[in-house]
N, C-alpha and C positions, 0 to 999 in steps of 0.2 A: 879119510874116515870110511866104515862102511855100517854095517849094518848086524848087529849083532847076532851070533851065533843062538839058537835055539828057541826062535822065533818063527813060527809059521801064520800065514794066512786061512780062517778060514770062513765062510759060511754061515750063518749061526742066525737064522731066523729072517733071510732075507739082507742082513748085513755083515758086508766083509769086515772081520776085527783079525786082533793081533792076538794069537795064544800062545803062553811060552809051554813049548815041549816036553814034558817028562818031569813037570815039576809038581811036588805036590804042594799044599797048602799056596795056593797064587791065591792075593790078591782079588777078586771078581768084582769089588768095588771102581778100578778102576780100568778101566772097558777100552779099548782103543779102535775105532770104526774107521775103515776108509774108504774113500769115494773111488771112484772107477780109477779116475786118472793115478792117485798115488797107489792102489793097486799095481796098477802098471807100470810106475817109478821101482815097486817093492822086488816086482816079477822080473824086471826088467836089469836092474839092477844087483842081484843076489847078492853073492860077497866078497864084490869085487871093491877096489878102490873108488872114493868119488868125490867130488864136493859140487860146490853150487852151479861152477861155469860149464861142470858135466852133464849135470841134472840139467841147467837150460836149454844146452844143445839139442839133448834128449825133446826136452820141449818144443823146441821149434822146430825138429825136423818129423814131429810126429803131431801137433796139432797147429792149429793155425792163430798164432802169438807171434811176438816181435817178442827182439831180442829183451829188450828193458822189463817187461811184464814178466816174461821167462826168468829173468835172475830172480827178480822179486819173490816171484810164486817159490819156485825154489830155495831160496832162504829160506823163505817163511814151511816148506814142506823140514828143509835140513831144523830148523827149529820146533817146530813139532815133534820130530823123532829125538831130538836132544832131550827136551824137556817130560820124555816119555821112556826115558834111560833107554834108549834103543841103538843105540850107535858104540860105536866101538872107532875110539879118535885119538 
């Protein structure tokens, strides 16, 4: 899976959300905000291939978690962007 084409991060009052690019009439009702770390899963990850045991390596080798938390967190990020039609799978 990765991460759907025409989607950027941006800025927008002090909190990073998700805007889709070039589109008109979006939605604004439904907001997507992300915390530093999945910032950095977004940045870090752009549009390349990935799934969960990717995104935890990603985790562990960049904060300080063990392996089992790392899937979990990761799941639960790979489910968030599912359930936010973001992924492309």
């Amino acid at each position: 899976m990765k991460i759907k084409h025409g989607y950027k991060i941006r800025n927008i009052a002090g909190e990073n959300v998700i805007v889709a690019i070039g589109k008109l009439n979006v939605n604004l009702t439904k907001v997507i905000s992300l915390n530093p770390t999945s910032v950095w899963l977004w940045e870090k990850l752009g549009n390349e291939e990935f799934d969960a045991v990717k995104i935890s390596e990603l985790l562990v080798s960049n904060y300080n978690v063990d392996r089992d938390t790392a899937i979990a967190d990761a799941e639960a990020w790979i489910s968030s962007l599912r359930k936010a039609e973001l992924l492309e799978e």
